[in-house]
N, C-alpha and C positions, 0 to 999 in steps of 0.2 A: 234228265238223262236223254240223250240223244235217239229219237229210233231207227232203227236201220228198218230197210224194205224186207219183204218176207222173200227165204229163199223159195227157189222153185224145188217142189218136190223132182225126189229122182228119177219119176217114172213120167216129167216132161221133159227132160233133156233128152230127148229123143232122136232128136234133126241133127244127123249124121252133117259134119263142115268137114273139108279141107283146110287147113291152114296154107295159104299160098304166099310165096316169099319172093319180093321182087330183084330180080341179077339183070344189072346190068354191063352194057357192053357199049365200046366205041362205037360212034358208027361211021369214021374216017373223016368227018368233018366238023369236027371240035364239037359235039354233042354225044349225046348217049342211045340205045337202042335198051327200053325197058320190058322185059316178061316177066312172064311170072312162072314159078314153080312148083310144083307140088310139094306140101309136106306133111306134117302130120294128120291123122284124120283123129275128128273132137265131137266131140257128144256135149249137145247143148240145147237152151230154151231161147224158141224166139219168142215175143212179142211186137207187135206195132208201135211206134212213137210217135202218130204224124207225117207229114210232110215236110219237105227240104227244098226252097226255091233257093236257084244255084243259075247266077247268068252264066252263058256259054254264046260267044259269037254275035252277038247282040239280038238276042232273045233268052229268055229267063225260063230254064227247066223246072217242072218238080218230078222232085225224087220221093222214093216211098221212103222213111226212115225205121229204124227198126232199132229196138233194143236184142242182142243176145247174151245170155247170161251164160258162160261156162266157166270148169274149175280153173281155181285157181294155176298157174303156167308163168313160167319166166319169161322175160322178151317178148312179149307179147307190143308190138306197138305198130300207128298208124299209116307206118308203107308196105303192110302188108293186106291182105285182104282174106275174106272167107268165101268159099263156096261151097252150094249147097245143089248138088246136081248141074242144070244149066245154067243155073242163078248165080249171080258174080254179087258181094257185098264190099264196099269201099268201107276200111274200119277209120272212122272219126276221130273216134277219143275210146280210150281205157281207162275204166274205173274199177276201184274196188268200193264194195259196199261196206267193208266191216275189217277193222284192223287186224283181224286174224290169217288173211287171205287165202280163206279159202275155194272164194269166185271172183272174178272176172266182169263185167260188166263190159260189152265192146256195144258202142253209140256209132250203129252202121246206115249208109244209105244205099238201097239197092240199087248197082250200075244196067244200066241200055243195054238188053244186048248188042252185041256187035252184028248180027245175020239179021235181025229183025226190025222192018219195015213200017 
């Protein structure tokens, strides 16, 4: 029999996310203009996963990666993102742990900020 991973207790979902949903827009020259937008806020467990080496412009970033574990939710998938106060999360992949769905599993790597140096 298969094991699943242990849930997180309820009293570490703690770390208040935004769910942010990306709209886009023309932007008059045959491309698009992407933001994002606020939406629902979600109660969840992070953990660490690692590092993510990600080339960009011919040099090779690492990124922090990060498990977050929240409840199970519809539509949940990877052109949206999480945030977490300043902190921006880029969601990779969605999993469930357990065929009942009752959580989530979102395989995120934390984004740059944009202001910081």
């Amino acid at each position: 029999m298969p094991t699943t991973p242990p849930r997180p207790p309820l009293g570490a979902r703690r770390r208040r996310f935004v769910l942010e949903r990306p709209l886009e827009e023309p932007d008059g020259f045959g491309g698009v203009l992407r933001r994002y937008v606020a939406g629902p806020v979600l109660w969840g467990a992070i953990a660490p996963a690692g590092v993510v080496e990600r080339p960009a412009g011919g040099r090779t970033d690492t990124l922090a990666a990060y498990r977050v574990t929240l409840r199970g939710r519809p539509a949940l998938d990877p052109t949206m993102r999480l945030a977490a106060g300043p902190r921006r999360f880029a969601i990779r992949a969605v999993t469930e742990p357990d065929a009942l769905g009752r959580d989530l599993i979102c395989h995120v790597e934390e984004l740059a900020r944009e202001g910081a140096s």
